[in-house]
C-alpha positions, 0 to 999 in steps of 0.5 A, a space after each residue: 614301525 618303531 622297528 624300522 629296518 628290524 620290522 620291514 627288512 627282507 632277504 632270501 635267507 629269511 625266507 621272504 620279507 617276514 613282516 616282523 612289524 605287523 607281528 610286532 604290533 599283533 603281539 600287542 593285540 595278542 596281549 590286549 585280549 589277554 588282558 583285558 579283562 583284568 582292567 574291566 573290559 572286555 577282550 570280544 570288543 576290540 578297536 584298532 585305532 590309528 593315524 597316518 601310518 597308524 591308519 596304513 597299519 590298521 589298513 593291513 590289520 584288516 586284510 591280513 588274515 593272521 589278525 583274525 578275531 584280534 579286533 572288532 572294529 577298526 579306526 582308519 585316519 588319514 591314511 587309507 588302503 589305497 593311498 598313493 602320491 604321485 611321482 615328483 609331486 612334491 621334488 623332481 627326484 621323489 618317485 610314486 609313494 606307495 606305502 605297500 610293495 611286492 615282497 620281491 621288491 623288498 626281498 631284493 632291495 634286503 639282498 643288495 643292502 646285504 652285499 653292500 655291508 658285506 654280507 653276501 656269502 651263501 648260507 652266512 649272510 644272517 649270521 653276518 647281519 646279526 654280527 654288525 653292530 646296531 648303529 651300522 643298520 639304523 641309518 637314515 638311509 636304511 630306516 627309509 628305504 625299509 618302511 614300506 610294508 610288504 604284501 604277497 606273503 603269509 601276513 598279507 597276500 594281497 595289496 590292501 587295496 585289492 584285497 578290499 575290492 576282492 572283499 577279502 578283508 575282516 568283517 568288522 565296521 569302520 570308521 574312516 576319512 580324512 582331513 580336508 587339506 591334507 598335502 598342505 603339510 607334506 607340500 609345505 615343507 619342500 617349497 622352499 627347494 622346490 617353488 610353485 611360484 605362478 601358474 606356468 609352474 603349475 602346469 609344469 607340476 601337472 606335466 610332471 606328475 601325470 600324463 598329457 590327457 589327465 594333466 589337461 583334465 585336472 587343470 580343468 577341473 582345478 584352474 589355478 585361478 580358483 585359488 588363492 595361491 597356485 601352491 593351494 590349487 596344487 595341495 589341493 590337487 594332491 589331497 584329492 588323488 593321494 587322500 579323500 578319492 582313495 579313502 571314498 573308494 575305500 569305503 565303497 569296497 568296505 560298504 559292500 560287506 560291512 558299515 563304514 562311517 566316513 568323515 571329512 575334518 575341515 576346520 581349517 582354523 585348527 591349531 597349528 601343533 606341529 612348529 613346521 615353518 609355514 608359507 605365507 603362499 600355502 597356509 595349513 588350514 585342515 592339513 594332515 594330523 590336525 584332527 588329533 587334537 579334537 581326539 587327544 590334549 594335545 594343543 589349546 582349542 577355543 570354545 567352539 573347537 572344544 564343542 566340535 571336540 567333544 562331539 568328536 569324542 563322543 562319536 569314536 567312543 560311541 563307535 567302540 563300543 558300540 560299532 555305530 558312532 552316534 553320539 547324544 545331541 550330536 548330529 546323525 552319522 549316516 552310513 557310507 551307503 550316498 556320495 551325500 553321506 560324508 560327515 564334515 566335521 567344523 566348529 560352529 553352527 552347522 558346522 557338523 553336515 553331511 557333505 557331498 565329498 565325491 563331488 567337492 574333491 573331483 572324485 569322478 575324475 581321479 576314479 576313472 584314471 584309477 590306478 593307473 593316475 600317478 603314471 606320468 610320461 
């Protein structure tokens, strides 16, 4: 992704929609097993590790055969291989969020982005491209609309998705999960343009975003007046669809060919590092990245949240280098193998459980509308 344009760009006179951003981090785990050694580690015991779109770069590391053999056990956070928002979830104008597409769709976006630049004589248009000057192509525009990750190709054939489900993926363990309030983040930041101020504008957001039948399930299943605000019980909807029932799928494919360790971050008294503006209809709670700093020094915790972050250090470390995380004195970590497997992870006694997430985030609901629960009329 730090390519943006450079890395995800596709046209017919490059043969497709190369994937320049997988090789570009592929380089680095290239030199990762070249290197390791040299610092006292051991290049056969490798872990890919990431966050949110890190998380969608690990998702296409596993599925994608070029990576073969590069990395022995891979970190999933808060981003799976089916993770998807659906269409005007968030503002009228957004459409369905997919962080893969066909490689036609982005090979024929690069053909129109080429001939708006000027770039469309046959056989010339690489040599125009690369005679612009830099500033022209990273716009803000062009950095958007080519951040999305291509599949029918060489670097990945399949969608992840399907590639998990057809078990074509590496057979390596994994941990994997989510945070409990994910969207809130993402949901926070367009309230001010786009409000959920009562229920009758809940129910608008539910017609908007899915069909008839499943609009009135979810608001069965979702009452706004289970919630503390109706922006919550929508936050909650979209964390449901877009993160932890995808992520649980996920694991289920994985589960059939190799370990999956699955956790739920649910402190929802974390600390708030982002400088976001936050609603007072929509606090953040356990949203999107705010398990980063239980793993990293990134923003003070109090004493219990220092325990559930050593807890927390101990079972990823455990993972690498062992590929089971259990860590001393901690609680067990059972595999993905029972809906009642999921770690919730919170600060406190007993804050460290096992927790029927499946049922508690409506699973059943989204998994009998999948794939087709983000096509709205």
């Amino acid at each position: 992704y730090r390519l943006g344009v450079f890395g995800l760009f596709g046209h017919p006179e490059l043969g497709g929609a190369p994937g320049f951003a997988l090789a570009d981090q592929r380089a680095a785990l290239l030199w990762v097993r070249a290197n390791a050694a040299r610092f006292g580690a051991d290049p056969g015991n490798v872990t890919v590790f990431g966050e949110s779109a890190g998380a969608l770069s690990v998702c296409a590391h596993l599925t994608s055969p070029a990576s073969a053999g590069l990395f022995h056990r891979a970190i999933v956070q808060s981003g799976s291989c089916s993770t998807t928002t659906p269409p005007r979830s968030l503002l009228p104008g957004l459409g369905t969020y997919e962080p893969f597409v066909p490689e036609r769709r982005t090979v024929a976006d690069g053909a129109l982005v080429a001939a708006r630049l000027g770039c469309d004589r046959p056989g010339g248009v690489l040599d125009c491209l690369r005679g612009l000057d830099t500033d022209t192509l990273v716009t803000a525009e062009l950095m958007q609309r080519f951040s999305l990750v291509p599949y029918g190709n060489g670097v990945l054939p399949l969608e992840p998705r399907r590639a998990l489900e057809a078990g074509r993926f590496h057979r390596v363990p994994v941990v994997q999960g989510t945070t409990r309030d994910e969207m809130r983040l993402f949901l926070a930041q367009t309230l001010a343009a786009y409000p959920i101020p009562d229920g009758a504008a809940y129910r608008d957001r539910l017609e908007l975003s899915f069909d008839a039948p499943t609009a009135r399930a979810v608001e069965a299943d979702y009452p706004v007046s289970a919630f503390a605000t109706p922006a919550v019980a929508w936050a909650t909807v979209l964390t449901d669809v877009s993160f932890v029932c995808p992520t649980l799928r996920d694991g289920a494919a994985l589960g059939r060919h190799v370990p999956v360790y699955t956790y739920r971050f649910s402190d929802r008294g974390a600390p708030d590092f982002t400088g976001l503006p936050q609603p007072p209809d929509l606090p953040f709670g356990a949203a999107h990245g705010f398990e980063l700093p239980y793993l990293f020094t990134i923003a003070p915790l109090s004493g219990p949240q220092r325990q559930l972050a050593d807890r927390m250090s101990g079972y990823w470390t455990a993972f690498a280098r062992t590929g089971v995380p259990a860590a001393p004195g901690a609680p067990r970590w059972p595999r993905d193998r029972t809906p009642a497997s999921v770690l919730s992870l919170a600060p406190g006694a007993g804050g460290i459980r096992t927790v029927d997430a499946r049922a508690e985030h409506h699973c059943a609901l989204w998994d009998a509308r999948w794939p087709g629960v983000t096509s709205a009329r």
